[in-house]
N, C-alpha and C positions, 0 to 999 in steps of 0.2 A: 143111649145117646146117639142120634146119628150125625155122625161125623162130616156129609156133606153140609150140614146148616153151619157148622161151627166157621167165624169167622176169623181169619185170621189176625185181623189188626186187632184183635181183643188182645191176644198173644203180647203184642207189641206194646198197649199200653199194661200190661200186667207186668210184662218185663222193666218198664218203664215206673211204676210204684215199687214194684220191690227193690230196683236200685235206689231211690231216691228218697223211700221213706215217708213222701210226702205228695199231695194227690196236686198242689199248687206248683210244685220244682218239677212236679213229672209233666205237668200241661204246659210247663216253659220250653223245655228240650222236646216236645215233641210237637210243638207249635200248633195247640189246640186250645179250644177254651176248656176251664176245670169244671164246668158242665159236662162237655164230652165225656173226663176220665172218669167222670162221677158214672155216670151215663153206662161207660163201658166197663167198670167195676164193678156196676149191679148185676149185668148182664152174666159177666164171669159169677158173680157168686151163685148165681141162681143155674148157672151151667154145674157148677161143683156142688153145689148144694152146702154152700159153709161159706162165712167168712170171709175168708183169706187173708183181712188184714184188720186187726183194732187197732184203735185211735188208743197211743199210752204220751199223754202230753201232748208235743206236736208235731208225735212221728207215728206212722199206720205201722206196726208190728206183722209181720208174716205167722199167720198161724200156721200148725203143723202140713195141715193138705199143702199150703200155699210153698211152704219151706220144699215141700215133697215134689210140687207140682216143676218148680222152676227151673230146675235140671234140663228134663226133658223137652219145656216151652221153650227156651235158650237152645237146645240142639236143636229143635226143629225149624226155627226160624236161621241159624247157622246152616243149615243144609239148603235150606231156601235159596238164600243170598250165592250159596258155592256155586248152586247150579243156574242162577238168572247169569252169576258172573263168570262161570265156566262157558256160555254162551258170546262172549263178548268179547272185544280184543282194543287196546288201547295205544291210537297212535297218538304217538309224541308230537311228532311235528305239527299235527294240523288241530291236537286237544286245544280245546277250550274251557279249562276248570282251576279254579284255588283252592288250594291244600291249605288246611285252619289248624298250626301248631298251637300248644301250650309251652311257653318254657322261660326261663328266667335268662337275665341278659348275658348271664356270663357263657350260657351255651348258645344266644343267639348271635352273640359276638364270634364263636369260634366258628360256629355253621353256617350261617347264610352266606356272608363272603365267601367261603366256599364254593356252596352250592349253587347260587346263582350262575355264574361263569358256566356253568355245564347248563342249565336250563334253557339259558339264554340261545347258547347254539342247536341245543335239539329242539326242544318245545319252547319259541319263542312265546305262547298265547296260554303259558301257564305261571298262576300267581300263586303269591306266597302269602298268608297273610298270619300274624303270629301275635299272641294278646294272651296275656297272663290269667289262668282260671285257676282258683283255691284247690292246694292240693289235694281237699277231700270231697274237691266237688268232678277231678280230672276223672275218673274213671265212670261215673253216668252221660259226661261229658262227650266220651268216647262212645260209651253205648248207643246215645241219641243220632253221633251224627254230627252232633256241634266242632265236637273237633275230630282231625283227621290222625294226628299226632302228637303226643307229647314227648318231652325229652327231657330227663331229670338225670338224678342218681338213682340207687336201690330203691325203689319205692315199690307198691302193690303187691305186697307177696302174697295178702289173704283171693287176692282176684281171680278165679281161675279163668275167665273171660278176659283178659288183658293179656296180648301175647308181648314179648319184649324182645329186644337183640343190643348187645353192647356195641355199637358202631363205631365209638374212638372211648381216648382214654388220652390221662395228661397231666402232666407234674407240673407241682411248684415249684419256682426262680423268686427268686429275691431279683429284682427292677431298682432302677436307679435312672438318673438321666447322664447323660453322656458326663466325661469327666469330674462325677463326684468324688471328690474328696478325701472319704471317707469306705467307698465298695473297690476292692480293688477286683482281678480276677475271680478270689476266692477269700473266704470269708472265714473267720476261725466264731466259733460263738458265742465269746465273750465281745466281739466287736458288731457283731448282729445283735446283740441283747440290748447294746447302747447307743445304735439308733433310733432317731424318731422313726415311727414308724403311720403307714395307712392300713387301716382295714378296709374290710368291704362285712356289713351287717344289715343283708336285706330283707331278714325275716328272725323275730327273735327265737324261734323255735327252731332254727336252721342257723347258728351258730356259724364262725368262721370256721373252715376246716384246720388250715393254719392253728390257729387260735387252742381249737381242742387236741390237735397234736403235740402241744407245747405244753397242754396243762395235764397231759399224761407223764411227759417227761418233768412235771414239776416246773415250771418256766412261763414267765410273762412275758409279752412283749412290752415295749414301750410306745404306745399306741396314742398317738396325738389328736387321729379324725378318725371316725370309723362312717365310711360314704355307705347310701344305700344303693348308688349306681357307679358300676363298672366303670363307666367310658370317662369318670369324673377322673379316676385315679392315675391314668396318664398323663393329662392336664395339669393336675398336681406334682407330680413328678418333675414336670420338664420346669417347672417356675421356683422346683424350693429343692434342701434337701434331703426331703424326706426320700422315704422309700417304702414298698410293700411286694410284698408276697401274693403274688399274681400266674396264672397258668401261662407255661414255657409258648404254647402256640400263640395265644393272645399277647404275649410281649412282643415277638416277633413283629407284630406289624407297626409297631414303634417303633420311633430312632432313641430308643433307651438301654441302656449297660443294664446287662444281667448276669445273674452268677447262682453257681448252686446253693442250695440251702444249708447251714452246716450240723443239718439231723436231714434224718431221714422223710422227705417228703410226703404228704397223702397224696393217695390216686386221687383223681379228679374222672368220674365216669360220668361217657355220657350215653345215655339206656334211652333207647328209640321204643316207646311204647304206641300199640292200637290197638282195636278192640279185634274180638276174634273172628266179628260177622263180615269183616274186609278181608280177613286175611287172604284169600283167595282174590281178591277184586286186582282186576287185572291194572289199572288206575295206581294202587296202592304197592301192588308189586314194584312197579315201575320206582314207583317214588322212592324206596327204599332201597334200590340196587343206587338209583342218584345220589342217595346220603351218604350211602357205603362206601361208592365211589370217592363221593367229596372229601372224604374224612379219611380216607384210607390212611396216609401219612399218620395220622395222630395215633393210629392204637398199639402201635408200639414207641410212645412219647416216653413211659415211665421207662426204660431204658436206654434211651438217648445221653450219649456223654458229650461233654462239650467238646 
Protein backbone atom coordinates (compact mmCIF):
# COMPACT_ATOMS: atom_id res chain seq x y z
CA UNK A 1 0.00 0.00 0.00
CA UNK A 2 1.58 3.37 -0.45
CA UNK A 3 0.85 5.32 2.29
CA UNK A 4 1.23 8.95 0.48
CA UNK A 5 -2.22 8.12 -1.74
CA UNK A 6 -4.03 7.30 1.34
CA UNK A 7 -6.46 9.96 2.28
CA UNK A 8 -7.01 11.06 5.30
CA UNK A 9 -10.61 12.22 5.53
CA UNK A 10 -11.53 8.47 4.60
CA UNK A 11 -10.10 8.11 8.29
CA UNK A 12 -12.66 10.49 9.53
CA UNK A 13 -15.59 9.18 7.85
CA UNK A 14 -14.58 5.53 8.93
CA UNK A 15 -14.34 6.77 12.54
CA UNK A 16 -17.64 8.51 11.88
CA UNK A 17 -19.61 4.74 10.89
CA UNK A 18 -18.17 2.87 13.35
CA UNK A 19 -19.45 5.27 16.02
CA UNK A 20 -22.66 5.66 14.65
CA UNK A 21 -23.57 2.51 13.33
CA UNK A 22 -25.28 3.85 10.63
CA UNK A 23 -23.99 5.25 7.19
CA UNK A 24 -27.31 8.17 7.25
CA UNK A 25 -26.42 9.42 11.29
CA UNK A 26 -22.79 9.46 10.21
CA UNK A 27 -23.61 11.82 6.93
CA UNK A 28 -25.60 14.16 9.58
CA UNK A 29 -22.68 14.86 12.01
CA UNK A 30 -20.35 15.08 9.45
CA UNK A 31 -22.30 17.22 7.22
CA UNK A 32 -22.12 15.43 3.95
CA UNK A 33 -24.38 13.93 1.73
CA UNK A 34 -24.82 9.73 2.40
CA UNK A 35 -23.52 9.57 -1.19
CA UNK A 36 -20.27 10.77 0.03
CA UNK A 37 -19.96 8.23 3.08
CA UNK A 38 -21.16 5.55 0.78
CA UNK A 39 -18.51 6.88 -1.67
CA UNK A 40 -15.72 6.88 1.01
CA UNK A 41 -16.60 3.46 2.48
CA UNK A 42 -16.06 1.89 -0.80
CA UNK A 43 -12.89 3.46 -1.10
CA UNK A 44 -11.75 2.16 2.58
CA UNK A 45 -12.95 -1.22 1.77
CA UNK A 46 -11.13 -1.63 -1.28
CA UNK A 47 -7.96 -0.02 0.56
CA UNK A 48 -8.37 -2.92 3.35
CA UNK A 49 -9.49 -5.26 1.03
CA UNK A 50 -12.65 -6.52 3.42
CA UNK A 51 -15.79 -5.30 4.48
CA UNK A 52 -15.42 -3.47 7.39
CA UNK A 53 -18.89 -3.16 8.15
CA UNK A 54 -22.35 -5.50 7.32
CA UNK A 55 -25.77 -4.27 7.28
CA UNK A 56 -27.48 -6.49 10.47
CA UNK A 57 -31.11 -4.77 10.50
CA UNK A 58 -30.40 -1.01 10.43
CA UNK A 59 -27.05 -0.85 11.96
CA UNK A 60 -23.52 -1.63 9.60
CA UNK A 61 -21.62 -4.06 12.27
CA UNK A 62 -17.78 -3.64 12.34
CA UNK A 63 -16.13 -6.64 11.14
CA UNK A 64 -13.05 -8.07 12.71
CA UNK A 65 -10.31 -5.94 10.39
CA UNK A 66 -12.66 -2.87 11.04
CA UNK A 67 -12.87 -3.72 15.06
CA UNK A 68 -8.84 -4.02 14.58
CA UNK A 69 -8.46 -1.13 12.27
CA UNK A 70 -10.15 1.56 14.65
CA UNK A 71 -7.75 1.92 17.45
CA UNK A 72 -4.96 3.08 15.70
CA UNK A 73 -7.38 5.28 12.85
CA UNK A 74 -8.71 7.19 16.19
CA UNK A 75 -4.94 7.68 17.52
CA UNK A 76 -3.82 8.85 14.43
CA UNK A 77 -6.17 11.45 13.68
CA UNK A 78 -5.79 12.40 17.75
CA UNK A 79 -2.21 13.19 17.08
CA UNK A 80 -3.27 15.16 14.07
CA UNK A 81 -5.65 17.48 15.96
CA UNK A 82 -2.65 17.63 19.20
CA UNK A 83 -0.23 19.01 16.76
CA UNK A 84 -2.41 21.53 14.24
CA UNK A 85 -3.52 22.50 18.03
CA UNK A 86 -0.27 22.59 19.66
CA UNK A 87 0.48 25.18 16.99
CA UNK A 88 -2.15 27.73 18.07
CA UNK A 89 -2.94 29.86 20.92
CA UNK A 90 -6.43 31.05 22.17
CA UNK A 91 -7.27 34.55 23.11
CA UNK A 92 -10.03 35.26 25.24
CA UNK A 93 -10.55 38.62 24.91
CA UNK A 94 -10.70 39.25 21.14
CA UNK A 95 -12.23 34.98 20.36
CA UNK A 96 -14.99 34.86 18.44
CA UNK A 97 -16.49 31.29 18.86
CA UNK A 98 -19.70 29.22 20.76
CA UNK A 99 -19.18 26.44 22.72
CA UNK A 100 -22.34 23.65 21.96
CA UNK A 101 -23.13 21.89 25.55
CA UNK A 102 -25.44 18.88 26.03
CA UNK A 103 -27.00 18.90 29.44
CA UNK A 104 -30.23 18.73 31.22
CA UNK A 105 -31.72 21.88 33.16
CA UNK A 106 -30.90 21.02 36.39
CA UNK A 107 -27.21 21.32 35.57
CA UNK A 108 -27.78 24.17 33.17
CA UNK A 109 -29.53 25.90 35.96
CA UNK A 110 -26.55 25.54 38.31
CA UNK A 111 -23.86 26.45 35.49
CA UNK A 112 -24.50 28.99 33.28
CA UNK A 113 -25.33 31.63 35.90
CA UNK A 114 -22.20 30.92 36.94
CA UNK A 115 -20.23 30.86 34.27
CA UNK A 116 -21.45 33.56 32.28
CA UNK A 117 -20.31 36.53 34.75
CA UNK A 118 -16.58 35.26 34.22
CA UNK A 119 -17.11 35.26 30.14
CA UNK A 120 -18.62 38.26 30.10
CA UNK A 121 -15.37 40.13 31.56
CA UNK A 122 -12.84 38.09 29.65
CA UNK A 123 -14.17 37.06 26.40
CA UNK A 124 -16.98 39.41 25.90
CA UNK A 125 -17.43 37.68 21.92
CA UNK A 126 -17.81 34.15 23.19
CA UNK A 127 -21.24 32.24 23.14
CA UNK A 128 -22.84 29.61 24.84
CA UNK A 129 -25.24 27.65 23.20
CA UNK A 130 -26.85 24.45 25.04
CA UNK A 131 -29.63 22.03 23.61
CA UNK A 132 -30.42 18.67 24.88
CA UNK A 133 -29.11 15.47 22.50
CA UNK A 134 -30.25 11.63 23.57
CA UNK A 135 -27.85 10.33 25.92
CA UNK A 136 -26.85 7.55 23.33
CA UNK A 137 -26.64 9.71 20.81
CA UNK A 138 -23.82 12.37 23.18
CA UNK A 139 -20.86 10.70 22.51
CA UNK A 140 -20.79 10.54 18.28
CA UNK A 141 -21.99 13.78 19.10
CA UNK A 142 -18.83 14.78 20.62
CA UNK A 143 -16.77 12.88 18.17
CA UNK A 144 -18.32 14.77 15.13
CA UNK A 145 -17.78 18.21 16.53
CA UNK A 146 -21.70 18.84 17.03
CA UNK A 147 -21.07 19.27 20.41
CA UNK A 148 -18.22 20.91 22.44
CA UNK A 149 -19.35 19.52 25.84
CA UNK A 150 -21.58 17.54 27.87
CA UNK A 151 -22.39 17.68 31.46
CA UNK A 152 -24.39 14.74 33.12
CA UNK A 153 -23.71 12.40 35.99
CA UNK A 154 -21.61 8.92 35.65
CA UNK A 155 -22.24 8.28 32.33
CA UNK A 156 -19.78 6.75 29.37
CA UNK A 157 -17.70 4.22 31.01
CA UNK A 158 -17.46 1.84 27.88
CA UNK A 159 -15.82 5.12 25.74
CA UNK A 160 -12.39 5.21 25.79
CA UNK A 161 -12.46 8.26 23.57
CA UNK A 162 -14.45 10.53 25.90
CA UNK A 163 -12.33 12.12 28.46
CA UNK A 164 -14.30 13.43 31.78
CA UNK A 165 -13.45 15.54 34.98
CA UNK A 166 -15.85 16.02 37.93
CA UNK A 167 -16.13 19.94 38.15
CA UNK A 168 -18.81 20.47 41.05
CA UNK A 169 -20.92 18.21 43.12
CA UNK A 170 -24.21 19.04 45.32
CA UNK A 171 -26.74 17.86 47.91
CA UNK A 172 -30.14 17.64 48.39
CA UNK A 173 -32.42 20.22 50.72
CA UNK A 174 -35.76 19.93 51.22
CA UNK A 175 -37.30 23.72 49.98
CA UNK A 176 -40.21 25.35 51.22
CA UNK A 177 -41.29 28.96 50.76
CA UNK A 178 -40.60 31.27 53.23
CA UNK A 179 -42.80 30.89 56.50
CA UNK A 180 -44.38 27.50 55.86
CA UNK A 181 -46.08 26.15 58.25
CA UNK A 182 -45.15 22.99 58.45
CA UNK A 183 -40.72 22.93 57.58
CA UNK A 184 -39.25 24.28 60.56
CA UNK A 185 -35.21 24.47 60.72
CA UNK A 186 -34.96 20.85 60.78
CA UNK A 187 -37.13 18.15 60.04
CA UNK A 188 -37.57 14.67 61.91
CA UNK A 189 -38.96 12.06 59.12
CA UNK A 190 -41.96 11.22 60.05
CA UNK A 191 -43.08 14.97 59.47
CA UNK A 192 -41.19 14.86 55.90
CA UNK A 193 -43.03 11.65 55.04
CA UNK A 194 -46.38 13.82 55.55
CA UNK A 195 -45.91 16.29 53.23
CA UNK A 196 -47.12 16.94 50.08
CA UNK A 197 -44.54 16.82 48.12
CA UNK A 198 -42.92 17.86 44.16
CA UNK A 199 -40.86 15.89 42.18
CA UNK A 200 -38.88 16.52 39.22
CA UNK A 201 -39.27 13.28 36.42
CA UNK A 202 -37.57 14.29 33.29
CA UNK A 203 -36.83 11.18 31.66
CA UNK A 204 -38.41 7.73 32.69
CA UNK A 205 -35.26 5.95 32.65
CA UNK A 206 -33.59 8.56 34.91
CA UNK A 207 -35.67 8.28 37.76
CA UNK A 208 -35.69 10.96 40.76
CA UNK A 209 -32.44 10.56 42.60
CA UNK A 210 -34.45 11.50 45.81
CA UNK A 211 -37.09 9.03 44.90
CA UNK A 212 -34.53 5.92 44.46
CA UNK A 213 -32.93 6.85 47.81
CA UNK A 214 -35.98 6.41 49.64
CA UNK A 215 -36.97 3.23 48.03
CA UNK A 216 -33.66 1.80 49.30
CA UNK A 217 -34.56 2.84 52.62
CA UNK A 218 -38.05 1.22 52.07
CA UNK A 219 -40.02 4.70 51.92
CA UNK A 220 -42.42 6.84 49.76
CA UNK A 221 -42.77 10.08 49.43
CA UNK A 222 -45.95 11.70 49.29
CA UNK A 223 -45.73 13.05 45.92
CA UNK A 224 -48.76 15.26 44.47
CA UNK A 225 -46.93 16.76 40.82
CA UNK A 226 -43.99 15.19 39.48
CA UNK A 227 -42.74 18.41 36.95
CA UNK A 228 -40.51 17.59 33.98
CA UNK A 229 -38.87 21.03 34.31
CA UNK A 230 -36.90 22.45 36.97
CA UNK A 231 -37.61 26.18 37.02
CA UNK A 232 -41.41 25.03 37.43
CA UNK A 233 -40.79 23.89 40.99
CA UNK A 234 -39.89 27.14 42.61
CA UNK A 235 -42.99 28.88 41.21
CA UNK A 236 -44.84 26.12 42.91
CA UNK A 237 -43.32 26.40 45.96
CA UNK A 238 -43.69 30.23 46.59
CA UNK A 239 -47.89 29.85 45.71
CA UNK A 240 -48.69 26.56 47.80
CA UNK A 241 -47.54 24.44 50.38
CA UNK A 242 -45.89 22.07 48.89
CA UNK A 243 -42.46 21.40 49.05
CA UNK A 244 -39.54 19.38 47.26
CA UNK A 245 -36.36 18.03 47.38
CA UNK A 246 -34.07 20.21 45.10
CA UNK A 247 -30.04 20.68 45.03
CA UNK A 248 -28.76 23.00 48.02
CA UNK A 249 -26.98 25.49 45.17
CA UNK A 250 -30.05 25.75 43.05
CA UNK A 251 -32.17 26.74 46.15
CA UNK A 252 -30.09 29.27 46.94
CA UNK A 253 -30.97 31.52 44.26
CA UNK A 254 -34.52 31.64 45.62
CA UNK A 255 -36.12 33.40 48.39
CA UNK A 256 -37.20 29.91 49.83
CA UNK A 257 -36.68 28.17 53.40
CA UNK A 258 -34.64 25.06 53.29
CA UNK A 259 -33.58 22.58 55.55
CA UNK A 260 -31.61 19.24 55.60
CA UNK A 261 -33.05 16.11 54.54
CA UNK A 262 -33.72 13.80 57.49
CA UNK A 263 -31.67 10.67 55.57
CA UNK A 264 -28.84 10.76 54.16
CA UNK A 265 -28.82 12.72 50.85
CA UNK A 266 -27.50 11.51 47.15
CA UNK A 267 -24.57 13.19 45.52
CA UNK A 268 -25.70 15.25 42.76
CA UNK A 269 -22.43 15.04 40.18
CA UNK A 270 -21.76 17.05 37.79
CA UNK A 271 -19.11 15.26 35.04
CA UNK A 272 -17.81 17.74 32.39
CA UNK A 273 -17.36 15.43 29.45
CA UNK A 274 -15.46 15.89 25.58
CA UNK A 275 -14.07 14.01 23.20
CA UNK A 276 -10.36 13.18 23.22
CA UNK A 277 -9.49 14.77 19.73
CA UNK A 278 -9.93 18.49 21.61
CA UNK A 279 -8.37 17.54 24.52
CA UNK A 280 -5.40 19.37 23.73
CA UNK A 281 -7.16 22.37 21.59
CA UNK A 282 -6.15 25.23 23.13
CA UNK A 283 -10.02 26.83 22.75
CA UNK A 284 -11.21 23.99 25.01
CA UNK A 285 -8.52 24.23 27.57
CA UNK A 286 -9.61 27.45 28.27
CA UNK A 287 -13.23 26.58 28.52
CA UNK A 288 -12.67 24.13 31.14
CA UNK A 289 -10.40 26.04 33.56
CA UNK A 290 -13.83 28.77 33.13
CA UNK A 291 -16.23 25.90 34.43
CA UNK A 292 -13.74 24.87 37.02
CA UNK A 293 -13.46 28.11 38.03
CA UNK A 294 -17.30 28.88 38.06
CA UNK A 295 -18.22 26.08 40.01
CA UNK A 296 -15.45 25.88 42.26
CA UNK A 297 -17.61 26.66 45.38
CA UNK A 298 -19.98 23.66 44.66
CA UNK A 299 -17.51 20.60 44.98
CA UNK A 300 -17.41 20.56 48.28
CA UNK A 301 -21.37 21.16 48.64
CA UNK A 302 -21.92 17.44 49.91
CA UNK A 303 -20.25 18.52 53.14
CA UNK A 304 -21.55 21.98 53.78
CA UNK A 305 -23.41 22.27 57.19
CA UNK A 306 -25.96 24.79 57.70
Amino acid sequence: MNVSKIDLNLFVVFDAVYTTRNLTRASEILCITQPAVSNALARLREMFNDPLFVRTGNTMAPTPVAKRAIGPAREALRLLQTSVSANQTFEAATAEITFSFSMGDIYEAAIFPRLYPLLAGRAPNVRLNNFKVPREEVASALASGQLDFSLDGPAFHNEPDICRYLVAQDRYVLAARRNHPAVPDSIALEEFLALQHVGLLQDKEQPDQVEIAMERLGLRRNSMIQCNHLMTIPVLLMKSDLVACVPYHFCKHFDLHWCELPFEPPRLEYTLYWHLSVDQDPSHCWMREQLTEAVQNMRAAVDLAR
